[in-house]
N, C-alpha and C positions, 0 to 999 in steps of 0.2 A: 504590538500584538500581530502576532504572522496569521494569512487568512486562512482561513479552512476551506478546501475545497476536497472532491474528489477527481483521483484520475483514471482513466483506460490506459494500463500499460501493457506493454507487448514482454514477455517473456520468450526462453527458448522453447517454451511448452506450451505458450498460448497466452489467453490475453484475461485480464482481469482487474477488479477495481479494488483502486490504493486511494487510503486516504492522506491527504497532505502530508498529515504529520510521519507517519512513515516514511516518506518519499524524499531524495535529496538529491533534485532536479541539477543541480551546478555538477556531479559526478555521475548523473543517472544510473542511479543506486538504490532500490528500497532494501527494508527490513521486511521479514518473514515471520509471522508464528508458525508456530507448530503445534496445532490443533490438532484432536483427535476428530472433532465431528465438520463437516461443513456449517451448519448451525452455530457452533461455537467463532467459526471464523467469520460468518457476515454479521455474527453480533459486535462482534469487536472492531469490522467496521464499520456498522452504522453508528458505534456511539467513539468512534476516531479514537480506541486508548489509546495509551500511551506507553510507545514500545518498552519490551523489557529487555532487557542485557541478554539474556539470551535467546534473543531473537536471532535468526541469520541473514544476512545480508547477500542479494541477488543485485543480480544487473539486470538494467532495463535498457530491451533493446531500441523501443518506441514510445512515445505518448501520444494518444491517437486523439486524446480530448481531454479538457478539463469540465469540473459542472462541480458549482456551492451544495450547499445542504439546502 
C-alpha cells in the first residue's frame, strides 16, 4: 500500500498542495483537475480522489515539503 501524504509543490504560477496520489515524484509530474470552484478543488484534496483520465498533467518545478494526513 503506497503511503498517503501531502505535498507543497512549486509550479510556474506558484505553489500549492498535491496530494500523493496525484503526484509522480520519479518524473515530477502531477495531475490537475479542472474545477470550476476553489471549494470543489480542496475538497477533492482533503479527501485525496482519485485522479480521473482527464485530468491534465503539469510539471513540478519544486517540492518544498512533505506532511501525512
Amino acid at each position: 500500500m503506497a503511503q498517503k501524504f501531502y505535498a507543497i509543490v512549486e509550479f510556474e504560477d506558484g505553489l500549492q498542495v498535491v496530494p500523493s496520489n496525484w503526484l509522480d515524484i520519479s518524473v515530477m509530474k502531477t495531475v490537475w483537475p479542472h474545477f470550476l470552484s476553489d471549494s470543489r478543488y480542496y475538497k477533492a484534496v482533503k479527501y485525496m480522489e482519485t485522479p480521473e483520465s482527464t485530468w491534465k498533467q503539469y510539471t513540478v518545478l519544486k517540492i518544498y515539503g512533505t506532511y501525512r494526513k
